[in-house]
N, C-alpha and C positions, 0 to 999 in steps of 0.2 A: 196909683196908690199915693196917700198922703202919709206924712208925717207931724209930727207934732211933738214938740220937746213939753212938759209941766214939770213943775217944781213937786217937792214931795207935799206940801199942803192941798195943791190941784189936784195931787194924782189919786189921794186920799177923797177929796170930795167928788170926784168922776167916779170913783169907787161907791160911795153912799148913793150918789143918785142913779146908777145904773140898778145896782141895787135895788133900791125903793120903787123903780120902774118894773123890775121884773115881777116883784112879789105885788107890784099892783096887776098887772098883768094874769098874774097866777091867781091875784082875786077873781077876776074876771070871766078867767078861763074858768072857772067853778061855778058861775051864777047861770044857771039854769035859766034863769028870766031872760038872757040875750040871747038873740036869734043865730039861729046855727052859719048865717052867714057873719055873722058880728065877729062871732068867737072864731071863725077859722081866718078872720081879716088880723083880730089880736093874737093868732098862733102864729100867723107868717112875722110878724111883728117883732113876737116876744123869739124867734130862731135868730133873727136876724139880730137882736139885742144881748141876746145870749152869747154868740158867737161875737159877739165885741167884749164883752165881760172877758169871754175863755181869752183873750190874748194875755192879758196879766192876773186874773184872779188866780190864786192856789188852789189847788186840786180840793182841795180840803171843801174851801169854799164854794168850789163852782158845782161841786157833788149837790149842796143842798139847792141848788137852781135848776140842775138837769130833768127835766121832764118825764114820767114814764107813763105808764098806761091809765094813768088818772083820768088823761084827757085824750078823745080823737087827736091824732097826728092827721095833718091836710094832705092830702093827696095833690099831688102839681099836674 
């Protein structure tokens, strides 16, 4: 396990681009045009991104990232 101290200016901008990662992500997962191996390589991706967001984001927040039956969930 690592750690890592940021100031409140970092912790806010690790915030926007986590952020901006997911809901790129969530674009992706939506375009029909990528091959069903693409999109379940950005599903494993965006769990693992996700689940760094869930350590500090508010519940508030992390509700509109949680994924539901929009898209296939990958099977391991």
């Amino acid at each position: 396990m690592l750690g890592m101290l940021f100031n409140d200016r970092e912790c806010k901008e690790l915030d926007y681009v986590i952020r901006k990662e997911l809901d790129e992500m969530l674009m992706d997962l939506d375009d029909k045009r990528l091959d069903q191996d693409i999109r379940q390589s950005i599903a494993k991706r965006y769990k693992v991104v996700f689940r760094m967001y869930a350590r500090f984001a508010p519940q508030k927040e992390l509700s509109k990232y949680a994924r539901n039956n929009r898209f296939p969930q990958t099977k391991h």
